[in-house]
DRENNUMI-274322 format. One line per field, with one value per residue: x, y, z of N, C-alpha, C, O, CB in turn; residue in three letters; chain. Coordinates in nm, 2 decimals. Glycine has a CB too. Layout:
% DRENNUMI-274322
n_xx	c(X_...);
n_yy	c(Y_...);
n_zz	c(Z_...);
ca_xx	c(X_...);
ca_yy	c(Y_...);
ca_zz	c(Z_...);
c_xx	c(X_...);
c_yy	c(Y_...);
c_zz	c(Z_...);
o_xx	c(X_...);
o_yy	c(Y_...);
o_zz	c(Z_...);
cb_xx	c(X_...);
cb_yy	c(Y_...);
cb_zz	c(Z_...);
rest	c(ALA_...);
kette	c(A_...);
This chain:
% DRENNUMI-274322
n_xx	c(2.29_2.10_2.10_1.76_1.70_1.67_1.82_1.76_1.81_1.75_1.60_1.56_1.41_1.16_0.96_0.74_0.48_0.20_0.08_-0.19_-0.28_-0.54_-0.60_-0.82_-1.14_-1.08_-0.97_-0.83_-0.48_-0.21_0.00_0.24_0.48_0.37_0.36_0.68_0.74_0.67_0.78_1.07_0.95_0.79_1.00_1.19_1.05_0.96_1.21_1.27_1.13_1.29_1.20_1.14_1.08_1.07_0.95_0.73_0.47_0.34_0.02_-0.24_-0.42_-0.40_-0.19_0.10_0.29_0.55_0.63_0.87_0.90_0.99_0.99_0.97_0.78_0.43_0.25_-0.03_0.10_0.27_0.17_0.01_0.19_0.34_0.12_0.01_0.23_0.30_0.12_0.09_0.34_0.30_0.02_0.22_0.40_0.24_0.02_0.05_0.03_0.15_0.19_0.15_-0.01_-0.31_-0.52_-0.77_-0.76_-0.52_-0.50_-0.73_-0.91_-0.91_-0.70_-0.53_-0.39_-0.17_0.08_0.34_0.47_0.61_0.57_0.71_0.81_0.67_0.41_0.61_0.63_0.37_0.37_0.50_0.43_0.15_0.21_0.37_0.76_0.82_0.64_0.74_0.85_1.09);
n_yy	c(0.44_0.59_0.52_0.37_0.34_0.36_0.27_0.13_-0.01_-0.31_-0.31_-0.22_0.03_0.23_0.43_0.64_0.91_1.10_1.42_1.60_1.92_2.13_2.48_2.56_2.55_2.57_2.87_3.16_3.17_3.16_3.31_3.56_3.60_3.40_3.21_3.19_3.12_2.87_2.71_2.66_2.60_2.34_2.17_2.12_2.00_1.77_1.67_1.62_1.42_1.19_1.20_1.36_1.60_1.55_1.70_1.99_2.22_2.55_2.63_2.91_2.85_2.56_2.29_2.10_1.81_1.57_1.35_1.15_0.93_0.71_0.35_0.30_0.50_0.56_0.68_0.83_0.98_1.10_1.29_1.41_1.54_1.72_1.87_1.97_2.07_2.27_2.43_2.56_2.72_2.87_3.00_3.12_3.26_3.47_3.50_3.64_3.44_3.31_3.10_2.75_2.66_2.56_2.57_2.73_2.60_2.60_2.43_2.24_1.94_1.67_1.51_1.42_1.15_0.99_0.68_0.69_0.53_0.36_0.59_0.81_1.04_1.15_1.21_1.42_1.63_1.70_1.83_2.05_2.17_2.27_2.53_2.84_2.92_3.05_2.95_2.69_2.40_2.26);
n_zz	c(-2.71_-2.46_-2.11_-1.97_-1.74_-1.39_-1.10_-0.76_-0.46_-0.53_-0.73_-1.07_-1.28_-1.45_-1.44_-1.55_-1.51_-1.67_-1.57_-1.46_-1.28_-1.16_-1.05_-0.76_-0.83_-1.15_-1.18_-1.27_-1.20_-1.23_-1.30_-1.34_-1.10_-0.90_-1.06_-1.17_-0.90_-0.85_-1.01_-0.93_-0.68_-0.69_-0.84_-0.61_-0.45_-0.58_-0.62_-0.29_-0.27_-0.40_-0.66_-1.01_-1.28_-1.54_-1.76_-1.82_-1.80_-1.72_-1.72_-1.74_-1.63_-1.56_-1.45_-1.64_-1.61_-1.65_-1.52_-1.27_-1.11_-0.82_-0.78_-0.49_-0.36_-0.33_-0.61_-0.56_-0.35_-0.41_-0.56_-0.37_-0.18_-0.34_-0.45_-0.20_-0.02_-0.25_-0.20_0.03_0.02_-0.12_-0.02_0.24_0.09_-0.07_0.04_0.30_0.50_0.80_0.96_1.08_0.81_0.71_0.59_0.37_0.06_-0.24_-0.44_-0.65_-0.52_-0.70_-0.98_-1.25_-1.39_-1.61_-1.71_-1.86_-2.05_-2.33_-2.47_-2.42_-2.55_-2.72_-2.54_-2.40_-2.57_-2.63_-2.42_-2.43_-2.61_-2.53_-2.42_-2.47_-2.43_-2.15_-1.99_-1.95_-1.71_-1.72);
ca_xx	c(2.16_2.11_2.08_1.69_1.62_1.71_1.81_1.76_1.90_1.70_1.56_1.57_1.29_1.15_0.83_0.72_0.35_0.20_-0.02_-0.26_-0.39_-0.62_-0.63_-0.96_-1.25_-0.98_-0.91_-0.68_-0.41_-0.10_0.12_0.37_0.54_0.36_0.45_0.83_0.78_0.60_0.86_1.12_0.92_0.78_1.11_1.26_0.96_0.98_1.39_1.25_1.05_1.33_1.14_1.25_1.03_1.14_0.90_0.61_0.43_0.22_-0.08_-0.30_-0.54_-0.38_0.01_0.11_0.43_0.56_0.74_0.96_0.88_1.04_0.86_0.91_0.66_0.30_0.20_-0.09_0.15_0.39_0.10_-0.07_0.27_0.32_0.05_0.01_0.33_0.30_-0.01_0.14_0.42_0.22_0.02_0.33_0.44_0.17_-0.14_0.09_-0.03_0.32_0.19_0.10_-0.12_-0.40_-0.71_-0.83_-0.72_-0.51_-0.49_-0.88_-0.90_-0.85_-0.61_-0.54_-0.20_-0.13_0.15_0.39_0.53_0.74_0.54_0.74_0.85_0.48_0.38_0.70_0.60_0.25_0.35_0.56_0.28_0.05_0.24_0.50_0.87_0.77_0.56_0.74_0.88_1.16);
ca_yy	c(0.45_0.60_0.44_0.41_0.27_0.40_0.17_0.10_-0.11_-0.41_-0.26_-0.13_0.10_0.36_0.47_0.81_0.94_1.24_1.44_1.70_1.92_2.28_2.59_2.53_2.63_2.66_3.03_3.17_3.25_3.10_3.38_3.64_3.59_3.27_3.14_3.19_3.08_2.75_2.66_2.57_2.52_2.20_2.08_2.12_1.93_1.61_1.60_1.57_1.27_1.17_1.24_1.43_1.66_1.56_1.83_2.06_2.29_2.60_2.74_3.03_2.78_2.40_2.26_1.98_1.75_1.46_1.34_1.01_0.90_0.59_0.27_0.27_0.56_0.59_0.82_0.94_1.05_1.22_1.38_1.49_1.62_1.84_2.00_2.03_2.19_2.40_2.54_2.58_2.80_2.97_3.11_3.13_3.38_3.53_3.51_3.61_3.31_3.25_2.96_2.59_2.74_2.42_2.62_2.72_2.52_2.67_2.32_2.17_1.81_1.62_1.53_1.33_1.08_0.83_0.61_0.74_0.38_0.42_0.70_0.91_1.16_1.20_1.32_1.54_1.68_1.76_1.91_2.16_2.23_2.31_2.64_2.87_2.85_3.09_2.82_2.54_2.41_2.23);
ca_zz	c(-2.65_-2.30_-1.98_-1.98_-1.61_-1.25_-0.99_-0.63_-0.45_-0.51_-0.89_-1.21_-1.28_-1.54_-1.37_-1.56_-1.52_-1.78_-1.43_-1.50_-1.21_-1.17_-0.91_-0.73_-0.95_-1.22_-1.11_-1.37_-1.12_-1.24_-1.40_-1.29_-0.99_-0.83_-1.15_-1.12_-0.78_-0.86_-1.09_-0.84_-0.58_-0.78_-0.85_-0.51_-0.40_-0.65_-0.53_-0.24_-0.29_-0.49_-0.79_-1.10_-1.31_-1.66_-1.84_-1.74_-1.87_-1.65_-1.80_-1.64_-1.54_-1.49_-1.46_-1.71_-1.61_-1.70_-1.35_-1.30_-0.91_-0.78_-0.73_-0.37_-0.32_-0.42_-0.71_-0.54_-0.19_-0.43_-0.59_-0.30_-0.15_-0.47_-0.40_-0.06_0.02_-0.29_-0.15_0.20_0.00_-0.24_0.11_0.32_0.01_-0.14_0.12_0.42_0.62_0.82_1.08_1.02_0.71_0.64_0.56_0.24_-0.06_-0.36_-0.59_-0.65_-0.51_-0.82_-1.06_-1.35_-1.42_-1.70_-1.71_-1.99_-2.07_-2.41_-2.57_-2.35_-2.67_-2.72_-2.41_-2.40_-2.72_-2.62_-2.29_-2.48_-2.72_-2.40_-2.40_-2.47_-2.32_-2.05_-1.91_-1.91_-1.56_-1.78);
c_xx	c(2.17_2.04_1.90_1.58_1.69_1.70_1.81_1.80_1.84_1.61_1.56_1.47_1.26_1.00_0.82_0.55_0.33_0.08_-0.08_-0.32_-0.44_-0.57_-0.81_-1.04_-1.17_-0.96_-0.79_-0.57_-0.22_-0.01_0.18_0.44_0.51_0.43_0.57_0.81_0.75_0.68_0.98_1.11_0.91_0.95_1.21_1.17_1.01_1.15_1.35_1.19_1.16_1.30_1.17_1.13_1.09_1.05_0.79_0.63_0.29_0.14_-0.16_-0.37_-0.54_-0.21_-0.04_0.19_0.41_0.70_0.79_0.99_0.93_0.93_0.85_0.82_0.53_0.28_0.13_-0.03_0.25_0.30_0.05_0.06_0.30_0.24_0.01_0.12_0.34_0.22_0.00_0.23_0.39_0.13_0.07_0.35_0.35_0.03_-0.09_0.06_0.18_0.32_0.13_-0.04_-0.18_-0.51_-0.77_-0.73_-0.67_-0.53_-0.68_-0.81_-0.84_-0.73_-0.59_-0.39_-0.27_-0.01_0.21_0.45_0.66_0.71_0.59_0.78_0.74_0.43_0.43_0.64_0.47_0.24_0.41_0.48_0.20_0.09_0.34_0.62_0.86_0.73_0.64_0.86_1.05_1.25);
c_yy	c(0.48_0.52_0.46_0.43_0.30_0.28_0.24_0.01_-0.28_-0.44_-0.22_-0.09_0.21_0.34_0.65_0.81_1.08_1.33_1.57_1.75_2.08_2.32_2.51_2.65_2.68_2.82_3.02_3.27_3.20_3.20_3.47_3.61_3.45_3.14_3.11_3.10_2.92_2.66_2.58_2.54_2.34_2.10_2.07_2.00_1.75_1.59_1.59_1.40_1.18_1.10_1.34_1.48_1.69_1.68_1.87_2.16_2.39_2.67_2.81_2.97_2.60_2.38_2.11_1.94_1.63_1.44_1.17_1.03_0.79_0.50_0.26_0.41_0.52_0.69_0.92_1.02_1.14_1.34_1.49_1.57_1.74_1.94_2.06_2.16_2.29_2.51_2.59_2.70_2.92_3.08_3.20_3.29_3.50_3.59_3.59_3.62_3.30_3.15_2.83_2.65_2.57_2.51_2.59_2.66_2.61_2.49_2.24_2.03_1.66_1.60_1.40_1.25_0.95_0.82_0.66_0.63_0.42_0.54_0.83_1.07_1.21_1.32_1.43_1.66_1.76_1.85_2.07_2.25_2.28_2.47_2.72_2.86_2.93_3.00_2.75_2.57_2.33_2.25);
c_zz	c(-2.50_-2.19_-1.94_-1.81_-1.51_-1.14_-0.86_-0.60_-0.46_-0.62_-0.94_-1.23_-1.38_-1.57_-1.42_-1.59_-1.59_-1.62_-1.51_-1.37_-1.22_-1.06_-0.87_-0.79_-1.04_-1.25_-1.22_-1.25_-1.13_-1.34_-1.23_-1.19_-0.89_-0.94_-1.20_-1.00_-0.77_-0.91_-1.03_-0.72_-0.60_-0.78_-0.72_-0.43_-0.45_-0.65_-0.40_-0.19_-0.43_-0.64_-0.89_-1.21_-1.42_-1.78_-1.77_-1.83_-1.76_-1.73_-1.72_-1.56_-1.51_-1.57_-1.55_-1.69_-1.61_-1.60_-1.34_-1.12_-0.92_-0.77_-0.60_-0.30_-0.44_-0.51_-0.66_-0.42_-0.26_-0.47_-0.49_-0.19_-0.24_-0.38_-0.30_0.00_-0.05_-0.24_-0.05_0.14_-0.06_-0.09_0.20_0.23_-0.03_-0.05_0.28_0.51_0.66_0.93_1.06_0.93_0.72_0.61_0.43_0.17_-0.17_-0.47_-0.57_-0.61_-0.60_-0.88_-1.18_-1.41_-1.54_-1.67_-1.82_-2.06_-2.23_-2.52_-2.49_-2.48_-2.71_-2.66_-2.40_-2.43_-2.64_-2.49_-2.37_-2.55_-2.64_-2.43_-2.48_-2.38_-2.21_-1.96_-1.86_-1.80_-1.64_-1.86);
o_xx	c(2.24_1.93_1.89_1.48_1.81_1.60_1.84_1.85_1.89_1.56_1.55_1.39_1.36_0.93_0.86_0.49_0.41_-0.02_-0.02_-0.40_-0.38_-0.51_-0.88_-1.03_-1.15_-0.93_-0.71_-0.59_-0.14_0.04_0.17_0.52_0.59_0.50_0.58_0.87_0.81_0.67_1.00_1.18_0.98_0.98_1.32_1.23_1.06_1.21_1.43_1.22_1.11_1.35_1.23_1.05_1.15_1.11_0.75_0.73_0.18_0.18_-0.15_-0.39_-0.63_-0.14_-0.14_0.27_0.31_0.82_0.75_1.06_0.93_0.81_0.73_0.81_0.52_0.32_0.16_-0.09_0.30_0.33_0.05_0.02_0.28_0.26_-0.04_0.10_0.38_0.24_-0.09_0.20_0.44_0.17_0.03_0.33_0.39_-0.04_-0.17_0.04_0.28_0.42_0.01_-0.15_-0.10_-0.62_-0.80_-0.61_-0.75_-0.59_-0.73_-0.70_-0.76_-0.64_-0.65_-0.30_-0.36_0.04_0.12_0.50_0.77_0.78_0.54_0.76_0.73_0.41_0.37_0.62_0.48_0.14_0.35_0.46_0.16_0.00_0.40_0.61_0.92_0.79_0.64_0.92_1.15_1.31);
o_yy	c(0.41_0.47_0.56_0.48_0.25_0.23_0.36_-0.07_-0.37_-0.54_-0.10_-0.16_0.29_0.28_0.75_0.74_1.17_1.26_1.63_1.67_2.16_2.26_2.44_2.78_2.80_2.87_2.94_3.38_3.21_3.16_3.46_3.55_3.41_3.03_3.01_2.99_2.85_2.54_2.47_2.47_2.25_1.99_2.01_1.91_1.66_1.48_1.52_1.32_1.12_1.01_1.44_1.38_1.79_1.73_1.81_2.20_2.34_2.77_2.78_3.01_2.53_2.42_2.04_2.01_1.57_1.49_1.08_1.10_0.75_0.53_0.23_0.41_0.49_0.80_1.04_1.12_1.23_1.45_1.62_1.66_1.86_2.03_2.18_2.28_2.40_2.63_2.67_2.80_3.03_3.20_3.31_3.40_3.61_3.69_3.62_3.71_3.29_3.11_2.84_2.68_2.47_2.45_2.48_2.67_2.70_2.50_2.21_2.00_1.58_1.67_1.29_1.32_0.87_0.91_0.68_0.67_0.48_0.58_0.94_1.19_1.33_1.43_1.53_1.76_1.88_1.91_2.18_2.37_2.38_2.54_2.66_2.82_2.87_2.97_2.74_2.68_2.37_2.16);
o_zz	c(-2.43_-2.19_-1.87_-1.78_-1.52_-1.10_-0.84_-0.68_-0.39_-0.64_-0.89_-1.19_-1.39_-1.66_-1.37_-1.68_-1.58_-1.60_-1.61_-1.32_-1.30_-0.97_-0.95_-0.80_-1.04_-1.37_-1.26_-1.21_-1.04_-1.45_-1.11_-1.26_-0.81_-0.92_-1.27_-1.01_-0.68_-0.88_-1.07_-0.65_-0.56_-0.73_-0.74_-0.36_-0.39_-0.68_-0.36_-0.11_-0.52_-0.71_-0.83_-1.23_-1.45_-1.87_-1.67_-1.90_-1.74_-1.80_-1.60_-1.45_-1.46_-1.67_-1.54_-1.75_-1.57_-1.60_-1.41_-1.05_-1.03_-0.76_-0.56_-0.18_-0.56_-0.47_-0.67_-0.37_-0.21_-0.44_-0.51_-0.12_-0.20_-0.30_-0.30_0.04_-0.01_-0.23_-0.03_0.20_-0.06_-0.06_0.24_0.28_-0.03_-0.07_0.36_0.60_0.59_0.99_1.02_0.98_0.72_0.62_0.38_0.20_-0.21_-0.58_-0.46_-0.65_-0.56_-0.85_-1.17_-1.46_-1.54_-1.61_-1.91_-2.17_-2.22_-2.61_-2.50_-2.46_-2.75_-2.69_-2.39_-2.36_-2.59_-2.46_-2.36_-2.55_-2.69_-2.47_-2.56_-2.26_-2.12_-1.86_-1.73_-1.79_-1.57_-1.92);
cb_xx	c(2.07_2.07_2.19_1.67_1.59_1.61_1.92_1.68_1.97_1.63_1.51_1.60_1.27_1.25_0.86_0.84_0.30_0.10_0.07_-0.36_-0.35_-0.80_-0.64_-0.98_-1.35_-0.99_-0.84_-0.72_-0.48_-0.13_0.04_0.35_0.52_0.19_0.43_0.91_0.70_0.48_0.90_1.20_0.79_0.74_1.18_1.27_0.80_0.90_1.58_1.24_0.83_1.39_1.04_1.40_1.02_1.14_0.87_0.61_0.40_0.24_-0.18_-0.38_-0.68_-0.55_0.14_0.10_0.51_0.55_0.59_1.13_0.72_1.10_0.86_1.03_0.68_0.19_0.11_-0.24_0.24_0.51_0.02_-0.21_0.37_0.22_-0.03_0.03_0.45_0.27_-0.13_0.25_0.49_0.06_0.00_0.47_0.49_0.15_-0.23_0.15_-0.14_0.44_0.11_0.05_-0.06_-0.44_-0.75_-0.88_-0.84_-0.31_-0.30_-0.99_-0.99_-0.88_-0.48_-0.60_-0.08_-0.15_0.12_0.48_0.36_0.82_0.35_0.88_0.93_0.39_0.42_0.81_0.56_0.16_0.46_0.67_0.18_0.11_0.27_0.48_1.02_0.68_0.47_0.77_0.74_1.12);
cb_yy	c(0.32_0.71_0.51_0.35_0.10_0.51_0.09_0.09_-0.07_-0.41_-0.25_-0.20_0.15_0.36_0.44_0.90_0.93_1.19_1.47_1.66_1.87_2.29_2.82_2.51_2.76_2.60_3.04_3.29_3.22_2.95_3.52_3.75_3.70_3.25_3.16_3.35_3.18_2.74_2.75_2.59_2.58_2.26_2.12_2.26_2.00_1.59_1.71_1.64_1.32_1.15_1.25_1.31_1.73_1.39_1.82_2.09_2.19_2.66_2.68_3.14_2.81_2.24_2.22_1.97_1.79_1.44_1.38_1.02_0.88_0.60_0.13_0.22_0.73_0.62_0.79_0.90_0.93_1.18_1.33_1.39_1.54_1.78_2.02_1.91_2.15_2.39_2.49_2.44_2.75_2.85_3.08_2.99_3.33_3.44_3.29_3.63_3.08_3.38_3.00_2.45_2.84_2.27_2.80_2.84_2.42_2.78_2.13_2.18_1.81_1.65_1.56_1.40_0.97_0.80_0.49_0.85_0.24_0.28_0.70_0.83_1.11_1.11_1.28_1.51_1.54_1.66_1.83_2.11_2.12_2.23_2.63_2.96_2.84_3.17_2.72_2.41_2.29_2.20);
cb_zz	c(-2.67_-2.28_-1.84_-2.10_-1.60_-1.21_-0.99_-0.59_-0.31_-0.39_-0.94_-1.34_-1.16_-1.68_-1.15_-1.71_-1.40_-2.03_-1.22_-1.62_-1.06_-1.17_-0.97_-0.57_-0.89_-1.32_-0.90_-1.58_-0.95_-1.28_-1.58_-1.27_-0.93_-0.78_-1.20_-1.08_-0.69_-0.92_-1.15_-0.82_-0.55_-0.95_-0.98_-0.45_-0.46_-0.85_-0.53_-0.23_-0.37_-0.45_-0.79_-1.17_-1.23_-1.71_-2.00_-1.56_-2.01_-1.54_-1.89_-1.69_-1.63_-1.56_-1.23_-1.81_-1.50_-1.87_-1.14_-1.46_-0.80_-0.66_-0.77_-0.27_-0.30_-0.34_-0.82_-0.53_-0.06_-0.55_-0.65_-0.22_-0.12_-0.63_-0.44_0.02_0.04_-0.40_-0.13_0.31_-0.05_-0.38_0.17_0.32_-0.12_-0.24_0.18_0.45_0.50_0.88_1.20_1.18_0.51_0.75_0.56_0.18_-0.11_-0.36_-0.55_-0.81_-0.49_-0.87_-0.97_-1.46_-1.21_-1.88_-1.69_-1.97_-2.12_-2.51_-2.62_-2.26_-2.80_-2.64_-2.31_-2.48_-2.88_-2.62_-2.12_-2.56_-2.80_-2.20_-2.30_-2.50_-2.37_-2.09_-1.98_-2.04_-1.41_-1.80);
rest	c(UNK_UNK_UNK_UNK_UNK_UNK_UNK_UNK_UNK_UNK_UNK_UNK_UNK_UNK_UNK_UNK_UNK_UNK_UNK_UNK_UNK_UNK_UNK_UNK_UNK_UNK_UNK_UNK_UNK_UNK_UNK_UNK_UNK_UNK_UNK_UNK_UNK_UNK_UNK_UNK_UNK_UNK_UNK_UNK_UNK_UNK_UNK_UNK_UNK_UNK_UNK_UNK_UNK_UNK_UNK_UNK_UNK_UNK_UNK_UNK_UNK_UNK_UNK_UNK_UNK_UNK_UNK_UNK_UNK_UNK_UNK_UNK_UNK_UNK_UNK_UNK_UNK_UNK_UNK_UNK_UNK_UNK_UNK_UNK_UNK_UNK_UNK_UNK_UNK_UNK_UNK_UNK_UNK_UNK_UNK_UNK_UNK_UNK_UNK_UNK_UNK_UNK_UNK_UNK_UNK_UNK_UNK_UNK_UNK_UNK_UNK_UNK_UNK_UNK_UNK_UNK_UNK_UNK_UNK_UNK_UNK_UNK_UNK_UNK_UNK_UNK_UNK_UNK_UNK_UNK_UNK_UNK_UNK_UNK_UNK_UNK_UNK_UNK);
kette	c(A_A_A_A_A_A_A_A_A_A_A_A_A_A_A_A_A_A_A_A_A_A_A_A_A_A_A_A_A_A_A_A_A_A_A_A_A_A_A_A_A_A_A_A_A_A_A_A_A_A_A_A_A_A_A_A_A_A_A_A_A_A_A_A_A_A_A_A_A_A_A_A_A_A_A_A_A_A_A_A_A_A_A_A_A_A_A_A_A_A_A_A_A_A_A_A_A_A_A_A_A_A_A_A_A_A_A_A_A_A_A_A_A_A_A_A_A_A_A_A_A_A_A_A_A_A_A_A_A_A_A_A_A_A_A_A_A_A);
């Protein structure tokens, strides 16, 4: 059986949330090329926050992943890093904005997390189902 819990130096941990978020005014804008691009943006992002981006799934019109953050950050600071800086990159690339971009908003405000606790194969499952393998960030 594999090692199911990640340490720190002070705890054992196996912290995975299932997150659901939109484009603003779910805008179907999530294929070809931002969609490559989102792919390792994302996961460059949650190793930064050393967090880890155990599946995902992008659809034209909202991302599905099932992310495994530490306990010593917040959920909602990793969340709102996600998508901040994606949205800074997605401009940077696509809008070219090339100076402290903050303006308009690419991710709507919102978002939606459960706790994945041991129905983790579930979730998995259902992220995969979200899409075809195109999609997924995983």
């Amino acid at each position: 059986m594999p090692n199911l819990y990640q340490s720190l130096s002070h705890s054992r941990w196996n912290c995975k949330y299932h997150l659901i978020f939109i484009p603003k005014k779910r805008q179907k804008v999530l294929f070809g090329q931002i969609r490559q691009d989102l792919v390792k943006i994302f996961h460059e992002l949650a190793n930064q926050k050393e967090s880890r981006i155990v599946e995902g799934s992008l659809s034209i019109d909202h991302v599905h992943m099932c992310i495994e953050i530490p306990p010593k950050y917040a959920v909602s600071s990793v969340i709102g890093f996600l998508k901040g800086k994606s949205a800074i990159a997605i401009a940077r690339t696509f809008h070219g904005k090339t100076r402290n971009y903050n303006g308009a908003h690419f991710w709507a405000r919102g978002y939606a997390v459960s706790t994945v606790g041991f129905d983790e194969e579930i979730i998995k499952q259902y992220i995969r189902e979200q899409s075809d393998n195109e999609n997924r960030l995983f």
